[in-house]
N, C-alpha and C positions, 0 to 999 in steps of 0.2 A: 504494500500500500504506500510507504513512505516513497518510493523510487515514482510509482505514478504521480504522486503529489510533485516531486522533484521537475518531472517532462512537462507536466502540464502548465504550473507557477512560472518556470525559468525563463521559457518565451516569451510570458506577458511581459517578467520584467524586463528581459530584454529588450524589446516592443517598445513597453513605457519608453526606456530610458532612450532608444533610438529617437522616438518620439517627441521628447524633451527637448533633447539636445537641437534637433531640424527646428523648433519653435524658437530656439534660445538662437541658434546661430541667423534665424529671418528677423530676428529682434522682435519676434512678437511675445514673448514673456519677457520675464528676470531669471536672473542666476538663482535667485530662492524660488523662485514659480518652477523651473524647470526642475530642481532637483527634489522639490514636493512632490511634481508629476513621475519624476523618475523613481522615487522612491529610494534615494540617496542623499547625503548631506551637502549640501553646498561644495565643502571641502573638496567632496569626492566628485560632485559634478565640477568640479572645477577641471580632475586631475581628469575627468574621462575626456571631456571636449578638448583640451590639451592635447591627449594622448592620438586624438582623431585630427591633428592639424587647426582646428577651430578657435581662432580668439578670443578668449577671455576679455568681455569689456571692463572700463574700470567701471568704479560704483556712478560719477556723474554721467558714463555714457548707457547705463541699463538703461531698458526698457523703461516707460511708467506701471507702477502698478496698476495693476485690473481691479476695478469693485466690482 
């Protein structure tokens, strides 16, 4: 049971965090909106978009928050 739980979860987050980051690098989130989505800390969305060639805005160039 654990190993299906495993296949079936891994992709979403996957997915999510694919997801995020295509929002984050069209500037239509933030660095905290996308790593909420992705289901990761800032920290770590920071180091994944990074790690994908993607630049890290500073904080006056984010997005605006969404209400």
């Amino acid at each position: 049971m654990h190993r299906l739980y495993e296949r079936v979860t891994k992709p979403m987050s996957f997915r999510s965090l694919m997801t995020a980051m295509t929002l984050y690098r069209s500037r239509t989130i933030t660095l905290e909106q996308a790593a909420e989505r992705g289901g990761v800390s800032p920290t770590k969305m920071e180091t994944e978009l990074r790690s994908r060639g993607i630049q890290v805005r500073e904080k006056s160039e984010r997005a605006p928050a969404r209400r």
